[in-house]
C-alpha positions in Angstrom: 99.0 70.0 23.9 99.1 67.8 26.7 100.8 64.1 25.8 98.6 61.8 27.1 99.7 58.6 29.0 97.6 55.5 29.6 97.6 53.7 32.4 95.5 51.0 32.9 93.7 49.5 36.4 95.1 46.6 38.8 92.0 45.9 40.4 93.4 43.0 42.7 91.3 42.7 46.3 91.9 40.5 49.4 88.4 38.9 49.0 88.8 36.0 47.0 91.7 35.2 49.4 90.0 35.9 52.6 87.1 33.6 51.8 89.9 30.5 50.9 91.2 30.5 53.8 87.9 30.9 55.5 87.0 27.9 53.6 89.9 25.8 54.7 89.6 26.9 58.4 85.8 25.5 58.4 87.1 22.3 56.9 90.1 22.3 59.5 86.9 22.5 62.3 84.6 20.1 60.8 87.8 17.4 61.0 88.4 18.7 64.7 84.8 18.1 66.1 85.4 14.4 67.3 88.3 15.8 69.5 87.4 16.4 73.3 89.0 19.7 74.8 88.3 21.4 78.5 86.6 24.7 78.5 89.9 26.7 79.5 91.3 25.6 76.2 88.2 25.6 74.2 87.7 29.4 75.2 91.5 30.6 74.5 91.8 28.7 71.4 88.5 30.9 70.0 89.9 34.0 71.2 93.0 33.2 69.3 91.1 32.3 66.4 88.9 35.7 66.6 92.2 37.6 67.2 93.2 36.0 64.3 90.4 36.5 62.2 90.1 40.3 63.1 93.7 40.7 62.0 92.8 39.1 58.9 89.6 41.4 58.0 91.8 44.0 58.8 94.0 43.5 56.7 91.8 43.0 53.9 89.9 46.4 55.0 93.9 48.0 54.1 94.2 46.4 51.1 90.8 47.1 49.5 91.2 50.8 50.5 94.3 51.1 48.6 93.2 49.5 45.6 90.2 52.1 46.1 92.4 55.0 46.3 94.7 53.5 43.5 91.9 53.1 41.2 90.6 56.4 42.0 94.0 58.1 40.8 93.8 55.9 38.1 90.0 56.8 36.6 91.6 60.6 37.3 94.0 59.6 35.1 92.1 58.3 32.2 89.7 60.7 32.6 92.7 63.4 31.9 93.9 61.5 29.2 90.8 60.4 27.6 87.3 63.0 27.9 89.3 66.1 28.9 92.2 66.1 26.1 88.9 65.4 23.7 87.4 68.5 25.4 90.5 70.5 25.1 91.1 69.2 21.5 88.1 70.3 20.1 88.3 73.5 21.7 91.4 74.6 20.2 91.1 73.3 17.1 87.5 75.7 17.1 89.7 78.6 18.5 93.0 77.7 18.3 95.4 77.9 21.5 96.7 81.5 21.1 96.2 84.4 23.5 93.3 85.5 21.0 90.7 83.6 19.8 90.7 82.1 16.3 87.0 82.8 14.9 85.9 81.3 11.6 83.3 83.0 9.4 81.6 79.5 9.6 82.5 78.5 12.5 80.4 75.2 14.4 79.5 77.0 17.5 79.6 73.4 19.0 81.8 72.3 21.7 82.2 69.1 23.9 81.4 69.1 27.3 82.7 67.6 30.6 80.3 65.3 32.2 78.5 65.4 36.2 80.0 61.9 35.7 83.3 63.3 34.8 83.1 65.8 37.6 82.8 62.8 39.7 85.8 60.9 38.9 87.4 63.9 39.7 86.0 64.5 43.3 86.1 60.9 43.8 89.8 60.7 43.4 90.6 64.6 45.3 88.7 62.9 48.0 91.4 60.7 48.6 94.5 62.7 48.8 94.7 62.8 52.4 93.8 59.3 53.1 95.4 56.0 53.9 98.1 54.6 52.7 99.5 57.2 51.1 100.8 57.4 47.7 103.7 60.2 48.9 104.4 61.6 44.9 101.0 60.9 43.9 99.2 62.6 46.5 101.1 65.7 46.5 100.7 65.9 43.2 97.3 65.8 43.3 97.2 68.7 45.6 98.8 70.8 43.1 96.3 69.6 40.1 93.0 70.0 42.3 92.9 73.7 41.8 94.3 73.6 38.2 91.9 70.7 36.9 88.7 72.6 38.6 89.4 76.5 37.2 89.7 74.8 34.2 86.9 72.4 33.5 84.2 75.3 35.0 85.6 78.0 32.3 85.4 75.0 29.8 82.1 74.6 30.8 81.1 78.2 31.2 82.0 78.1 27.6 80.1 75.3 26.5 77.1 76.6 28.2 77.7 80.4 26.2 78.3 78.6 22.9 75.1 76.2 23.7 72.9 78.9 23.5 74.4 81.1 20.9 75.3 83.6 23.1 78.3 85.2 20.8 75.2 86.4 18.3 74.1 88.7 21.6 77.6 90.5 22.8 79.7 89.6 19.0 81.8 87.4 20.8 82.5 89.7 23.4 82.2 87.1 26.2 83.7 84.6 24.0 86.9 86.5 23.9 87.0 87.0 27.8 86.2 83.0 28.2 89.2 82.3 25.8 92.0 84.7 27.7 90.7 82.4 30.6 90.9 79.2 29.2 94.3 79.6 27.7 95.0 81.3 31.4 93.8 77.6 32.8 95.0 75.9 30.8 98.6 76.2 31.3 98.6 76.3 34.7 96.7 72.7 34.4 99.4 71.9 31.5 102.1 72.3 33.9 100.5 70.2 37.0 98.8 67.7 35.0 102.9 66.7 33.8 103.4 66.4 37.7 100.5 63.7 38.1 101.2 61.8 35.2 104.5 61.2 36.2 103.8 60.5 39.4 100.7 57.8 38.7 102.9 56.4 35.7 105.8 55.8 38.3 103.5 54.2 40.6 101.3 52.2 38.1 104.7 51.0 36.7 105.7 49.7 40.3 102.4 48.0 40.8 102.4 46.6 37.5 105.4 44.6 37.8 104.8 42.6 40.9 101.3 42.0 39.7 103.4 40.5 36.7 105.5 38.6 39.1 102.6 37.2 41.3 100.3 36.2 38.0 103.6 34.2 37.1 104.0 32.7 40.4 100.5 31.5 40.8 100.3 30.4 37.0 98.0 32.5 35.9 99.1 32.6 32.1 96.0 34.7 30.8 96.2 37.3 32.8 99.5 37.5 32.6 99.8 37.7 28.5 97.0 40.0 28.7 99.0 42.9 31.1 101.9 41.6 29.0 100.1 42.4 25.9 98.9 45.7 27.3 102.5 47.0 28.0 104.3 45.9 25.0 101.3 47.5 23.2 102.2 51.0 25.1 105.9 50.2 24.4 104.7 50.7 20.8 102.8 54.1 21.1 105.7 55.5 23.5 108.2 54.5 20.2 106.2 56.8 17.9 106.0 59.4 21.0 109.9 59.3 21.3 110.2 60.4 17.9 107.3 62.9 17.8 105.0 61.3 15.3 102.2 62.3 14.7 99.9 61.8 11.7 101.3 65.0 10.3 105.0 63.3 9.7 103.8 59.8 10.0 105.9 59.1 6.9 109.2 60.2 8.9 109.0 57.0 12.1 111.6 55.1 12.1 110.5 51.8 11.3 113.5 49.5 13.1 112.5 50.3 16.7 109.2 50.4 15.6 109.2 46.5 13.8 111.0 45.4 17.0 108.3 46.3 19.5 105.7 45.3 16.6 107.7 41.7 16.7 107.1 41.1 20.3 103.7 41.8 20.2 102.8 39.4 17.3 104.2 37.1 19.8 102.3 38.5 22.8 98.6 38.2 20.7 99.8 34.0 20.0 100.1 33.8 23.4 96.7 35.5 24.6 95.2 32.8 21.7 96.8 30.2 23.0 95.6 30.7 26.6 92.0 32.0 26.2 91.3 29.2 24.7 91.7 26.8 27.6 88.2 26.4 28.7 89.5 25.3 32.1 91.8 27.9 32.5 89.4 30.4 31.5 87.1 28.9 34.6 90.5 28.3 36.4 91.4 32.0 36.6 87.9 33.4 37.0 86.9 35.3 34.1 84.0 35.6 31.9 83.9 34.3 29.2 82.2 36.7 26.6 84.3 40.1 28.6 87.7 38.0 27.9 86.6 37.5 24.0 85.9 41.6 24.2 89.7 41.8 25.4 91.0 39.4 23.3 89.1 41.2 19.8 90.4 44.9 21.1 94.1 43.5 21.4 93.4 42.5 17.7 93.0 46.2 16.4 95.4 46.8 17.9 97.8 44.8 16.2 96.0 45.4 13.1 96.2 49.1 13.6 100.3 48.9 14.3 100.2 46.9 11.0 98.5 49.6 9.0 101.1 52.3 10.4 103.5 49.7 8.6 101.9 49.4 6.0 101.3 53.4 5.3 104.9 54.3 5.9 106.3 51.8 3.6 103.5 52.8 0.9 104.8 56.5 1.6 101.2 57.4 2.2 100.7 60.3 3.6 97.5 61.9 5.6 95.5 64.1 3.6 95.1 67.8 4.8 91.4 67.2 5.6 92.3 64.6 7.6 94.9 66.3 9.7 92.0 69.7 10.5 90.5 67.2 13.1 91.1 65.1 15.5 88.0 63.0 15.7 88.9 62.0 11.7 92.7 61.7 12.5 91.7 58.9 15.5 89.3 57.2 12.6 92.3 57.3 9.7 93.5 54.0 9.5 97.6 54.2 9.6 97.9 56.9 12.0 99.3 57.2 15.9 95.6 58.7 17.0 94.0 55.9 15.2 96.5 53.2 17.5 96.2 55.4 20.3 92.6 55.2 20.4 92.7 51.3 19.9 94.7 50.8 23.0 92.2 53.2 24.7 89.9 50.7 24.0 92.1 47.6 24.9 92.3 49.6 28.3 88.2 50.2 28.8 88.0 46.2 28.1 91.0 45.2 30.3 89.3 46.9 33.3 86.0 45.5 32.0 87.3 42.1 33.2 88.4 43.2 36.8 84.6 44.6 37.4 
């Protein structure tokens, strides 16, 4: 199975700063309107300044279209990550991933589907490949995962669609058995480009991400900045437990020293997120809602709580229960477990980009 990797949205636009200095130029007018000038340098003076000003929108237009096309890799991304490895998940764990199908005597018959939503993240973010700027990695990995992602979300879907209606009582599976030769066909091949992209959008992301970090300093922005902060330590943690290849099967094997270490600094990183968010005036200062920063500030909570139950489980020597481990919707709700973080920083994610909307 595909490891999934989060990466979460810098939704940064030239707006905010366009309009500032718009502001300040109108000021700067109003202040010059007592001042006499000829009509030669009346009329080159507002050239310059709609030269100016037409460099200015156009810059803005560049910088808006990448954080358009960035954004659009990114949704690909969490879409990957998030619906289709839930789609894939419950697939195999129905069938199982081998080159025949698995088929219980009571088996559900009930799949999950990929969304016309879903299928539009995707498009939106294809549609961007050959555009400007270009994202060099990115976009030619993108070209490689087009074809992949698409042969396998319409046999996923041709099989949700034959499962839907019951169609294996009509052929005994016959169809069934052809669908799952193609899915596990699909499946690889998307296996083996989807590695590409994540790569590629993790490089990029982390490139992005630190001079976001760097300009938030700068401009003393302290919430947002212990918010990323909080964000990447919090992935610093899952990628410990990934290093070691834990899973809730072995969780009692992690090796709790690099584990308490990154644990440590984000204790530190939540006290910090307290401390700012509850500046009133920075709050207002820094532009945010109040009631989507309290959403943020509760999901980096789990999370710490559900690093502190991994703690807690491996020092108790608890391990998962068998019934448990058969699913992956109960191993994401089992307190203690990598899913169970996994899906809480998921969250921490949807409500981080909830305050850039």
């Amino acid at each position: 199975m595909l490891a999934g990797i989060l990466v979460f949205l810098l939704m940064v636009t030239a707006c905010s700063a366009l309009q500032t200095e718009k502001a300040a130029e109108t000021k700067s007018e109003a202040a010059d309107t007592g001042t006499k000038t000829n009509g030669a340098t009346a009329s080159a003076g507002a050239k310059e300044a709609g030269s100016d000003e037409s460099e200015k929108l156009a810059d803005t237009d560049k910088l808006n279209l990448e954080m358009e096309k960035y954004n659009a890799y990114v949704d690909l991304n969490n879409f990957m990550t998030s619906r289709m490895q839930d789609v894939l998940n419950d697939y195999f764990e129905e069938f199982g991933d081998g080159n025949k199908p698995k088929i219980e005597k009571y088996f559900s018959g009930s799949l999950l589907s990929i969304s016309e939503y879903d299928k539009d993240t995707m498009n939106r973010a294809f549609d961007y490949k050959d555009k400007e700027p270009a994202f060099d990695a990115v976009d030619t990995a993108i070209v490689q995962l087009e074809p992949a992602i698409k042969k396998l979300a319409a046999v996923l879907g041709e099989a949700y669609d034959y499962y839907d209606v019951k169609g294996y009582v009509d052929d005994q599976f016959a169809k069934g058995k052809q669908l799952h030769t193609q899915i596990i066909t699909a499946y690889k091949a998307y296996e083996k480009a989807a590695d590409v992209y994540f790569d590629a959008i993790n490089d990029l992301g982390n490139k992005r991400t630190q001079a976001e970090l760097k300009e938030l300093r700068k401009n003393d922005e302290q919430i947002r900045y212990s918010i990323l902060t909080f964000m990447l330590d919090a992935e610093a943690l899952s990628d410990v437990m990934e290093q070691q290849e834990i899973y809730a099967d072995n969780i009692l094997k992690l090796d709790l020293k690099p584990f308490k270490e990154k644990y440590n600094v984000l204790i530190t990183d939540l006290q910090n997120i307290n401390k700012y968010a509850a500046d009133k005036a920075r709050i207002k200062t820094e532009g945010f809602r109040e009631y989507a920063l309290e959403n943020y500030v509760d999901a980096a909570k789990e999370v710490k709580v559900a690093a502190t139950n991994i703690i807690e489980r491996v020092n108790n020597k608890e391990a998962v229960d068998e019934f448990t481990l058969n699913s992956s919707f109960f191993r994401k709700n089992k307190e203690g477990t990598p899913e169970n973080y996994n899906d809480k920083l998921s969250i921490l994610i949807d409500k981080y980009n909830q305050l850039n909307q």
